[in-house]
N, C-alpha and C positions, 0 to 999 in steps of 0.2 A: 980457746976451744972449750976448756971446762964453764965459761962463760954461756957456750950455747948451745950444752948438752944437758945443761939443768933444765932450763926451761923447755927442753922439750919432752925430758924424759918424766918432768912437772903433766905437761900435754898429755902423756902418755897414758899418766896412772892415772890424770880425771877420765879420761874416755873410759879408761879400761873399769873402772867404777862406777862411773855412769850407766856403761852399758850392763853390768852386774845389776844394779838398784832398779831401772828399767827392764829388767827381764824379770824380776820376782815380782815387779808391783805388777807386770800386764797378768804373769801368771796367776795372781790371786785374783785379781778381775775375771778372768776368764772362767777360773773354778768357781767364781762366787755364779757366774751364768747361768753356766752349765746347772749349777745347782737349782738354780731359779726355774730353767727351763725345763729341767726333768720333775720340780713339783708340778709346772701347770700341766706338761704332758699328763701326771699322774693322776691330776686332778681331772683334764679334759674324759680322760680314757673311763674315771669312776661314772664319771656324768655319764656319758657315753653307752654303760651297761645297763644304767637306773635305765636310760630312756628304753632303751633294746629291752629290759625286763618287763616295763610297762608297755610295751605296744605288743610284747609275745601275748601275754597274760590279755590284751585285749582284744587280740585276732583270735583266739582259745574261744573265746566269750561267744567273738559273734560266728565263730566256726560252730558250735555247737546250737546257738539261737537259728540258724540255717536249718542244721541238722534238723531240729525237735521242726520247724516249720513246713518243710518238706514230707517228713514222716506222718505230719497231721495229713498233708496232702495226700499223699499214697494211701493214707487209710480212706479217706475220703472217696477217693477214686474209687478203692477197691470196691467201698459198701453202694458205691453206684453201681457199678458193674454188675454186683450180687444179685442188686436190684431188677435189674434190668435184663440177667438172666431168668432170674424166675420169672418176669410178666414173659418174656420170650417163650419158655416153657409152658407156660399155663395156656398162651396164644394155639402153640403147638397142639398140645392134649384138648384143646378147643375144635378147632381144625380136623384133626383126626376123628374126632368123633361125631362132626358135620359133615363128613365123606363117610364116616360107616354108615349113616344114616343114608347116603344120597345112593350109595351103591345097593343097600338094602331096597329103597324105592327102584332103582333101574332093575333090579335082579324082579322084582316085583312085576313092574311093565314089561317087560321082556319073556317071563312066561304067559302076561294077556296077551300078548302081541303073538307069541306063536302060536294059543288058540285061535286069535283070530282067522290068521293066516291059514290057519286048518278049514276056517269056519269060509272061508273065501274060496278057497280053492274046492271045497267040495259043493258051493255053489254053483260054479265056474264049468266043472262037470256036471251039473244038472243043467246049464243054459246051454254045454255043448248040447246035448240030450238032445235036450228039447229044438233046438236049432236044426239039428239032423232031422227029427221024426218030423220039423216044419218043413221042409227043404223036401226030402221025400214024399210029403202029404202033394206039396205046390208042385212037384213033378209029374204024381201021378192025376192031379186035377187037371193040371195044361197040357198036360202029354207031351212036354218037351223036358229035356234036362236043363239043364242051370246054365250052361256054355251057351248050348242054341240061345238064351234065354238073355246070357250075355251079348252076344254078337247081332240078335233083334237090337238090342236097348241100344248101343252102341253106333250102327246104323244109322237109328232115328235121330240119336243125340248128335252125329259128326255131319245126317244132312241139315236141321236145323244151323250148327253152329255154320255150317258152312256157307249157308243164307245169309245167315245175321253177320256175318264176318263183310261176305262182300257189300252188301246193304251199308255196314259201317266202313268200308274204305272207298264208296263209292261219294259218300259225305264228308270224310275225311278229305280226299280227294281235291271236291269241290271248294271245302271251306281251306282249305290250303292254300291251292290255287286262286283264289280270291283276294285270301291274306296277303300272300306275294308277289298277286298283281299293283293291289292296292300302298304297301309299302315299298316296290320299285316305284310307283309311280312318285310316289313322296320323298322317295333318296334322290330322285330325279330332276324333279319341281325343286327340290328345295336347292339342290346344287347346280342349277341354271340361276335360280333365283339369288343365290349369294357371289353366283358370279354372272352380272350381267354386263357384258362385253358393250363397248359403243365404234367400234370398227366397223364398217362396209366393205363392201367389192372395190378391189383397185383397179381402179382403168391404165390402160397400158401408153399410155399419153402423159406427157408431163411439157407444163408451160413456162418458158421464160419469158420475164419481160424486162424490156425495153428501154431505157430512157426516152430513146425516139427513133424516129421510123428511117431517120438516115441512118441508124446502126443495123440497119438490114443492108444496106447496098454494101458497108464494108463485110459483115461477115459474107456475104454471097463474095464478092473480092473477083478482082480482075478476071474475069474469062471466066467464073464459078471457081477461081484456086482453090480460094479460104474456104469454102461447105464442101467442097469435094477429100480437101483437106481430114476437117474434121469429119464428114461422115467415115470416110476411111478407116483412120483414127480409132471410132468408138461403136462403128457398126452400127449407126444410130440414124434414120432418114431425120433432115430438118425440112419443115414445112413452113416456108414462109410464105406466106398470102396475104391478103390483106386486111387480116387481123392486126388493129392500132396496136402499135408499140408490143408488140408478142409474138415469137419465135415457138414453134410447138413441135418437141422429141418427140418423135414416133419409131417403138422397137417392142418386141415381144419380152428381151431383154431386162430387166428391171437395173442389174449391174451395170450395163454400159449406158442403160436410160441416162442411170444418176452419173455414172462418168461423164457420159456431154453435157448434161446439165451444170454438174459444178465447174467444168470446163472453160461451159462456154461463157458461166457469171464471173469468171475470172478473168475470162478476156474483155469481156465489156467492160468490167472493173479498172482494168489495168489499159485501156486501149489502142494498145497495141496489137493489132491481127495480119498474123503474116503465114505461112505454112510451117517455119521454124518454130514461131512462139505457141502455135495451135497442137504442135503435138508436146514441146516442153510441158504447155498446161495440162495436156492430157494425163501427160506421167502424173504430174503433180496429184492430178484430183484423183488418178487411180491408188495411190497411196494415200490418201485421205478416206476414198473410200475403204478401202484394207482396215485403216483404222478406227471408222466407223463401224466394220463388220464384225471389229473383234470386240469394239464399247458395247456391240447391239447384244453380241454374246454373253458380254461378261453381265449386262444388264438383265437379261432373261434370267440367267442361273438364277443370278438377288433375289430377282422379283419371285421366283418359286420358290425358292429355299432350297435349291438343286446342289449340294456340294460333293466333291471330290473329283471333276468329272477333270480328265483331259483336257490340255490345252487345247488339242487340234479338233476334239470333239466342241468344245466351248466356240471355234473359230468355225467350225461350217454349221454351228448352232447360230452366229450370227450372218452367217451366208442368206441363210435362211429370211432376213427381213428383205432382200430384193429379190425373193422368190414368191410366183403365185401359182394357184390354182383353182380353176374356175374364176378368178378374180381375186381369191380371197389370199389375203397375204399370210404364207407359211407360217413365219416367225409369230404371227400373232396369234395362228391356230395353234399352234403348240403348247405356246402359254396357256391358252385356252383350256387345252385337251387336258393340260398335267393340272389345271388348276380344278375342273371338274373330276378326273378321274381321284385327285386326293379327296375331295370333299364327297365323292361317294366312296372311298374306301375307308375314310373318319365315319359314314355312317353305318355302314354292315361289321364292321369291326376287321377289317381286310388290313395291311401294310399300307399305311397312307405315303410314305416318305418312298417305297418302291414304286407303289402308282402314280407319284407325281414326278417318279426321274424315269420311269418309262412313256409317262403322258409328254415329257417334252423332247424324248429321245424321237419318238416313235416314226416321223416323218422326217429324217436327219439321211436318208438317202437322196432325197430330192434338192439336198445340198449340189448332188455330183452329179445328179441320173441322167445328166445330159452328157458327162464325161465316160460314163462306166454303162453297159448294156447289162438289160435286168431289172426286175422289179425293182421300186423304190421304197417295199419291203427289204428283198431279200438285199440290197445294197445299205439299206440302214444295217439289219442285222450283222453283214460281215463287218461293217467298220465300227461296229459295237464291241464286236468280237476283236477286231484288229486293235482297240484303244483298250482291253480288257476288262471291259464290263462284268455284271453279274450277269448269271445265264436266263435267270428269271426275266432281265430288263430285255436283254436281247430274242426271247423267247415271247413277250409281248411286241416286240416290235415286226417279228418275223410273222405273228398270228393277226396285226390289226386289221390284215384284208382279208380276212379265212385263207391265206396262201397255206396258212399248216392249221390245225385244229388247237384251239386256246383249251392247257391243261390248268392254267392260274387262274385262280379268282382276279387277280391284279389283269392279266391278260382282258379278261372280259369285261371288265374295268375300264380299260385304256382303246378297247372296240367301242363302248356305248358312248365314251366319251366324244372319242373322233366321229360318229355318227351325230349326236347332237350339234355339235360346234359346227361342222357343215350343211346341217340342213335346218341351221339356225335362218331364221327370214333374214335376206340380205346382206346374207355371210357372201354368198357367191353369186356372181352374175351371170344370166342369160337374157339372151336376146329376147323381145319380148314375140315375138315369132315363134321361136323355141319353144319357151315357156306355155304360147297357145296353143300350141301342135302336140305339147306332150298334155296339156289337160284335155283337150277333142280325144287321144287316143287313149288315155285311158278310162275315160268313157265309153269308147267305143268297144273294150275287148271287155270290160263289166257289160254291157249289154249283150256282147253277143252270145250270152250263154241261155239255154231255153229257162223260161219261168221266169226271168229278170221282165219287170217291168219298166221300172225307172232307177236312173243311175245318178249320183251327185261327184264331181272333184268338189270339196273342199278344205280350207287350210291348206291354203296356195298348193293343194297336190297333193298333199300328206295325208288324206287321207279321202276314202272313196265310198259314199255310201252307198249300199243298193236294195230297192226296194222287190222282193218279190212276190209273184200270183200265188198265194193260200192254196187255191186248190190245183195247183200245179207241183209248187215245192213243199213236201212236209217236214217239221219239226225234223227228224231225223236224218232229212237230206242237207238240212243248211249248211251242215260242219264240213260235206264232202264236197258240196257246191263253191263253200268260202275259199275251200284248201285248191281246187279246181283255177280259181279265177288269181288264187295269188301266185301258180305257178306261171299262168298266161303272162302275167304282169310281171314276173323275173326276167320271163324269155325272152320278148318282146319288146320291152321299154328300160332306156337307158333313164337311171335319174340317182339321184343323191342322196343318202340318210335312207329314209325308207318309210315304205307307204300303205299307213292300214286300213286291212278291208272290213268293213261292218255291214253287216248282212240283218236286214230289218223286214221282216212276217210278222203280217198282222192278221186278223179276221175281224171284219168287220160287218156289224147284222143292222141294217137300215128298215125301219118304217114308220109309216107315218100314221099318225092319229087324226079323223076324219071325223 
């Protein structure tokens, strides 16, 4: 045991001495630090104030080199400002005493000015004076006072003006009347001339033909089946004669014309003709026709530049292409009518776009006029009125035959129009019997007035000249004579557009050199 208690308790006292020796040498190390590190602290912190001394001491420096810099300035300013009060001041004391001067002058003019004023007015009293003692002197030399004297002068002056007055609207008048004959005639001419139609009179006949003349015995058909068939059918007489290879539609009709017509090109086409297949065609071409009525329509609007209008107006606007009158086919008058009356309301300066949708409204009764009783005025007007038109359009359409009196420019527009377009040369057809029986009679009713010596139709009708006896009619009777013969000529003769009368006196002095 004492064997292993030495050497530990050997162990024992090296640790315990060890650890003694190592604890005073760390502690001297650590003092010697400490020491070290509180010089350079002491050392840092000296440096530290030198620097802090010298940047105080150098902001001092330039705090005051500011200061002196600015104080230069402020003095500166001020001796400007000094400156620049006294010229202000001296401008001022300038001033003031260029207005005591200027009010001294007005105080000046202002006491000449009320002498004058003095010097005026007691003028002023001597010219009344004298005015009165003239006034009295002129009363008592005329022996009237000054009112008589007025209402003399007065008198004279209001019947002269009243001479001169009528004398100048007598010329006014004249040269008015002139001017606006001669400019309608120009809006007229020019708008016929920019639109010159190549249409004629439709005859009321339409021809098919043939391949060959045995397709006559089938459509005539067993016992007359097949034409009795089809005339049935389409209300359409067929005339077959012995015209080669041509079948000839005959109906007042122009709609059921073209329905036997396309009808019957379809039967030939197809050649089969029996009474079943002759009315199936008929359907057929009558809905082709429908469709043609509504292309015709919709193709009219285009061509005018007619937009907004109703379908069903657009639809018996193409009704209108197998409608005539006097010959003349509807649809193409229409175009017509709205194409002149635009191009004379582009010239007067009038609504061109209302004159050309009432120019091709305007005859849109003669769509039905066979279905509805009534003018084909007043039946355009209600179905203008039924598809809501403007009242303007429908108010032209109701005036274009004077059934009511035209309050629009456009109305009267869409009258001159429809009168051109019809009594355009070979717009319309008549017989030429007709045509010779109305030019003999209106010859006849210009003749028959006294003083008429000789009477002329010319311009196929349109117009009538008449020559008469000098010492029978005088200058002053021609205008009651003209008015006389164009009423004869309303009464009595039916005719189209209208027909002027020109009344020609002359004096004529003959002799001869012997």
């Amino acid at each position: 045991m004492d064997g292993i208690l030495l050497p530990v308790l050997i162990g024992l006292v090296c640790i315990v001495l060890g650890s003694a020796i190592g604890y005073f040498y760390r502690k001297n190390i650590a003092e010697a630090k400490i020491a070290r590190a509180e010089e350079e602290a002491q050392r840092i912190l000296d440096t530290a104030h030198s620097k802090v001394e010298a940047m105080r001491k150098e902001k001092i420096l330039e705090a005051k080199e500011e200061v002196h810099r600015l104080r230069t300035e402020l003095d500166k300013e001020s001796r400007d400002r000094r400156n620049e009060m006294q010229r202000t001041e001296r401008r001022l004391i300038q001033r003031e005493e260029t207005l005591d001067k200027k009010l001294d002058s007005l105080e000046q003019r202002e006491t000449a000015l009320t002498r004058k004023q003095k010097d005026v007015q007691r003028l002023q009293d001597e010219i009344e004076n004298l005015h009165k003692n003239q006034l009295q002197e002129l009363e008592r030399i005329s022996g009237m006072t000054m009112d008589e004297a007025k209402g003399i002068l007065l008198e004279n002056t209001e019947r002269e003006a009243r001479h001169d007055l009528g004398v100048m609207l007598r010329e006014m008048e004249a040269k008015t009347k002139e001017e606006a004959e001669k400019k309608a005639r120009n809006i007229i001419g020019g708008a016929i001339q920019k639109y010159a139609a190549d249409h004629v009179a439709e005859s009321t006949v339409s021809v098919v033909a043939l391949p060959s003349d045995e397709m006559k015995g089938r459509i005539i058909g067993r016992e007359g089946r097949n034409i009795r068939t089809l005339e049935t059918a389409t209300g359409i007489d067929l005339i077959i004669d012995d015209t080669p290879e041509a079948v000839i539609l005959s109906g007042f009709d122009p709609v059921r014309r073209e329905v036997a017509r396309i009808a019957l090109e379809k039967l030939i086409l197809d050649g089969r003709i029996h009474p079943a297949r002759i009315e199936e065609m008929v359907e057929k071409a009558k809905k082709e026709v429908d469709t043609q009525i509504r292309e015709a329509g919709e193709q009219a609007v285009f061509e005018t530049g007619v937009h907004g209008l109703h379908h069903e107006l657009v639809r018996l606007i193409g009704r209108l292409r197998y409608r005539t009158s006097y010959g003349q086919n509807v649809l193409k008058h229409s175009i017509e009518v709205s194409y002149l009356a635009g191009m004379m309301a582009a010239e007067i300066g009038a609504d061109e776009v209302l004159a050309k949708r009432a120019g091709l409204l305007h005859d849109i009764g003669k769509a039905v006029d066979h279905e509805i009783e009534g003018s084909h005025a007043q039946i355009g007007g209600d179905l203008a009125k039924k598809y809501r038109e403007n009242a303007e359009v429908v108010h032209a359409i109701l005036a274009h035959h004077n059934d009511i009196e035209a309050q629009t420019v456009e109305a009267v527009l869409v009258q001159a129009a429809d009168a051109i377009s019809a009594a355009r040369p070979g717009a319309r057809r008549e017989t030429l019997e007709n045509y010779i029986r109305r030019l003999e009679k209106l010859e006849e009713i210009a003749s028959s007035f006294e003083g008429v010596e000789k009477s002329y139709a010319v311009q196929a009708g349109r117009e009538v000249r008449i020559m008469v006896r000098p010492e029978k009619v005088g200058d002053a009777e021609t205008t009651a004579l003209a008015r006389e013969i164009v009423r004869k000529i309303e009464s009595e003769l039916d005719y189209p557009g209208q027909i002027k009368v020109s009344l020609i006196r002359e004096t004529r002095v003959v002799d001869y050199a012997k």
